[in-house]
N, C-alpha and C positions, 0 to 999 in steps of 0.2 A: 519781569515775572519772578516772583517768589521761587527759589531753591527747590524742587519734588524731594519730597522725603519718603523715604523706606516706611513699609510699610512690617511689623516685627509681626510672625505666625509661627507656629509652634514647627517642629516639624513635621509632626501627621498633616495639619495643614496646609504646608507648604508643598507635600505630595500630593495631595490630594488637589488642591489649586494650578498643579503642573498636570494631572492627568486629564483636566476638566480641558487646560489648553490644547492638551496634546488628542482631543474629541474624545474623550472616552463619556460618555453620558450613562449608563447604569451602576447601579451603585456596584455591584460585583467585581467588574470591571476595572472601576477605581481603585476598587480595595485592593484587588489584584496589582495593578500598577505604582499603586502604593507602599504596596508589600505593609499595609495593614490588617486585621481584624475586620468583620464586617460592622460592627458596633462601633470600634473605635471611628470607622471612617466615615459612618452616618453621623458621629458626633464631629467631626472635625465639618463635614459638609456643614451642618446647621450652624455651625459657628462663622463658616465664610459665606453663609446666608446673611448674618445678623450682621456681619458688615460689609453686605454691600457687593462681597467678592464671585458669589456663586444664585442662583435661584433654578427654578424647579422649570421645566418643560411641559408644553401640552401632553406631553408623553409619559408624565411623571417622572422622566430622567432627571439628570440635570445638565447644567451647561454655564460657563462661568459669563459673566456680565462683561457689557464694556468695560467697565472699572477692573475687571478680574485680569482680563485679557493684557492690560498694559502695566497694570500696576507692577513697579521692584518692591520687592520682596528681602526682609534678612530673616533669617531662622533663630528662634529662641529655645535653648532645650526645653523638652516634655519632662514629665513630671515622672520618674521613674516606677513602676510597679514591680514588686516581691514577685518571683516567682514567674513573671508574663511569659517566659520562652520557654515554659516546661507543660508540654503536652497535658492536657486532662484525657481524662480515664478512653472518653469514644476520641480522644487522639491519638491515645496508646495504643487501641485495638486497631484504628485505622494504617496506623503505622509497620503493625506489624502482617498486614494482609501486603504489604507492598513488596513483597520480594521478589518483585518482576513488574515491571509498568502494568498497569488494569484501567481499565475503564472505568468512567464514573458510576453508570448503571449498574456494573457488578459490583462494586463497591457499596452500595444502595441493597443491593437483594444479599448479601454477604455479611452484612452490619443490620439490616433489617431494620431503617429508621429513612426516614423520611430523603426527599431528594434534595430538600430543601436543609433541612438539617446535614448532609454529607457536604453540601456546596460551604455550610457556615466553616463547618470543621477542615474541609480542604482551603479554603481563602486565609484563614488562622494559623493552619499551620505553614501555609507557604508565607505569610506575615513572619513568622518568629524561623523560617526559613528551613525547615524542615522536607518539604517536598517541593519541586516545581514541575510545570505543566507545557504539556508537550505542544499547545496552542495556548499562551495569556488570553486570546478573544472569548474562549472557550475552557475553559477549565474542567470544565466534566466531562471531555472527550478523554482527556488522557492524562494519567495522572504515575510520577515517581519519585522514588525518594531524591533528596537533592544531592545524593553522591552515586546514583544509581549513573553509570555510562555505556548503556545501552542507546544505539543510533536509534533516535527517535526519526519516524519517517512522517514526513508530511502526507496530507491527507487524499492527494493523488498520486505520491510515489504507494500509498498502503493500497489502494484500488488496484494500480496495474501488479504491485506484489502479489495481491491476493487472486489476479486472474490468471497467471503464468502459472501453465498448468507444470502437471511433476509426470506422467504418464508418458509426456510427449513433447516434443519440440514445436513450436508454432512462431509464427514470424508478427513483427510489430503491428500490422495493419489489422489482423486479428487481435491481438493486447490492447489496442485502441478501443476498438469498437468494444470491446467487452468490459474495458474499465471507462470508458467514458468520456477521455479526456480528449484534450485540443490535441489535432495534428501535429502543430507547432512543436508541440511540450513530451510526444510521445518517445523522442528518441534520448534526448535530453533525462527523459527519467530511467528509463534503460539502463544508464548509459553510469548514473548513479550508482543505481541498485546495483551492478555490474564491480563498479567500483568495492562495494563493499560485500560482497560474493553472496550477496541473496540470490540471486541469478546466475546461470553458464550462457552463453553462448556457442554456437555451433553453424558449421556450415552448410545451408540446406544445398536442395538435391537440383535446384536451379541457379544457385551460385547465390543464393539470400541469406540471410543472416536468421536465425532460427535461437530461439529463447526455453529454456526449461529451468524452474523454480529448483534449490538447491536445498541442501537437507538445511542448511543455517538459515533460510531462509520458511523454512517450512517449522521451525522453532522459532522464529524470532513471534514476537507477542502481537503486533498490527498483523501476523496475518492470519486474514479469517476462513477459516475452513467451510464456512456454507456457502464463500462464493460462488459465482459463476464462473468457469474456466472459460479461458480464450477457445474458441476452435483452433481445430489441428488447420495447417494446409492443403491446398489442393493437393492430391499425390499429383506424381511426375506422367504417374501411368495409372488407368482406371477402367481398363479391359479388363474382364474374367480370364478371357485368353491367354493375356499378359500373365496375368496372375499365375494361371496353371503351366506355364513356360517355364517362366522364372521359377516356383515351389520343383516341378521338376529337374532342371539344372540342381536345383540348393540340395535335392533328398538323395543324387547321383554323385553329387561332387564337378563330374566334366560330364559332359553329353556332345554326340556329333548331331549333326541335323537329321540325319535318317533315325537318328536315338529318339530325337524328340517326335518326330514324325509316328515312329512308329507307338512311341509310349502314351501320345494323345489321338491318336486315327487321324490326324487331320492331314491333308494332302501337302508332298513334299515342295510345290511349289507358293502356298501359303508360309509355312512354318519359313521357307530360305529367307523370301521376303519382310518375314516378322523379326525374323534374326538378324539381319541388316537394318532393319529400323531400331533393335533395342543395342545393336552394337552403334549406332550413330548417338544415339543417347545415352554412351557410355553405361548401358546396366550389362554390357555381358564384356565378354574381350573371347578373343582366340588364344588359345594354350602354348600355337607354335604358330611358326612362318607356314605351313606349309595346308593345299587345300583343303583337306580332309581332316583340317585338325578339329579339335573338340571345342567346345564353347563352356565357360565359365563364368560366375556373378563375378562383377565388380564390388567394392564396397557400397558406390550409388546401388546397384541392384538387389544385395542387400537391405539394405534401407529404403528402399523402392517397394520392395515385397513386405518387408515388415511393415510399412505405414498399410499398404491394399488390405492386409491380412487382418490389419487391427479395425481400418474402417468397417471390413467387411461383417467383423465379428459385434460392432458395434450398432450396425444396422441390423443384425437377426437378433441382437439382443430387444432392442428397442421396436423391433416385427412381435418378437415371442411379449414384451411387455403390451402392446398396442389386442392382440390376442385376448390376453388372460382379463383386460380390462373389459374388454368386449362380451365376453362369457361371464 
């Protein structure tokens, strides 16, 4: 068998015959992994059409041939052009809207020219290397300059960011369900975002682990403010009762049980009984050893009352909206 000989391509080329192996099939795509122009790499495609190296898909993609797939390869320099790494005019404009990663769509309503025309100008300039993109599959998801080092977040750490509410502490099983994501993957991204203080952590009031969005986190650029927030948690406690026990305790400071007895009418052998059930669930404690002492919130009780207080206010808000719709 005769010697195989190399086969000499330019280097656009030679990228472009690497990205076709590597399955990249649309021409954007390639440019992208190219790190060409989108003109240059539709010219380098038709060239490793005419030998043999690339051809076109029912898809109108492309996809590189048998021949493509095994062929060696050496690379011969490209012919140099004046000027090729220096921004034109809607690259200068686009350049200077980046002083914080944006979106391709705003970048589009921003520059007021076409989507198609932002996509040529973003593949061009990430060619002569000026910006790169926070997904290559995807380039007009997210786009910044190429010395910008802000943590780009992938596209399901951006979802559960953007669901961690800031109001209130809520736990993963609700961050789930409201961002979307696989169970597997939900703590693991947590656990991320955590890492780089988009999120706190905190200890709920059943020993769970509870989540609130952090101001650097409420700044960084993936998160989007017209999300949906996670729900809060169950509270601990979800009596009215409860409710008005505990706001009593918190407006006195200490109270004994005939204190609370008498400040809610309710009969003194209710209220002892309720008093022992909220000191078993740690929301109250006794002041001293002795029987007659006073009852006080613990921090759970506190945070017990503040979550009832806030659901509560949340459901007359959402009564009085349900109302005013009605009328």
């Amino acid at each position: 068998m005769p010697r195989a000989t190399n086969l000499f391509l330019t280097a656009p080329q030679a990228a472009c015959l690497i990205a076709l192996r590597n399955g990249r099939g649309a021409q954007s795509k390639i440019a992208v992994e190219a790190k060409l122009g989108l003109t240059k790499a539709v010219e380098a495609l038709r060239t490793l059409a005419e030998l043999g190296l690339a051809e076109r898909d029912q898809a109108k993609g492309w996809r590189a041939t048998p021949r493509g797939k095994t062929c060696r390869i050496d690379t011969v320099p490209d012919r140099l052009r004046r000027s090729g790494r220096l921004p034109s005019r809607g690259g200068r404009r686009l350049l200077e809207l980046l002083d914080r990663p944006i979106r391709g769509r705003e970048i589009v309503e921003k520059l007021g020219i076409t989507h198609q025309g932002v996509r040529q100008l973003l593949i061009r300039l990430h060619a002569h290397g000026h910006v790169r993109f926070a997904d290559p599959d995807n380039p007009f998801w997210f786009v910044m300059r190429a010395d910008d080092k802000t943590s780009v977040l992938s596209r399901r750490e951006e979802r559960v960011l953007s669901t961690v509410p800031r109001e209130y502490a809520t736990d993963a099983v609700k961050i789930r369900i409201a961002a979307g994501v696989p169970d597997a993957e939900i703590h693991g991204i947590l656990e991320r975002l955590l890492v780089r203080r988009l999120i706190e952590a905190s200890d709920g009031l059943r020993g769970d682990r509870l989540y609130r969005v952090t101001d650097a986190g409420l700044k960084h650029p993936q998160w989007v403010p017209s999300a949906a927030r996670a729900q809060a948690p169950r509270p601990p406690v979800e009596s009215d009762r409860v409710r008005k026990v505990l706001s009593a305790i918190l407006d006195c400071g200490e109270l004994r049980i005939r204190d609370v007895t008498n400040a809610l009418s309710v009969p003194h052998q209710s209220i002892d009984a309720l008093m022992q059930y909220l000191k078993r669930k740690r929301l109250v404690k006794k002041s001293g050893p002795d029987l007659p002492s006073t009852y006080a919130l613990t921090a759970q009780g506190l945070a017990a009352l503040a979550e009832r207080t806030r659901s509560r206010d949340l459901r007359r808000q959402a009564n009085a909206a349900s109302v005013a719709l009605r009328a």
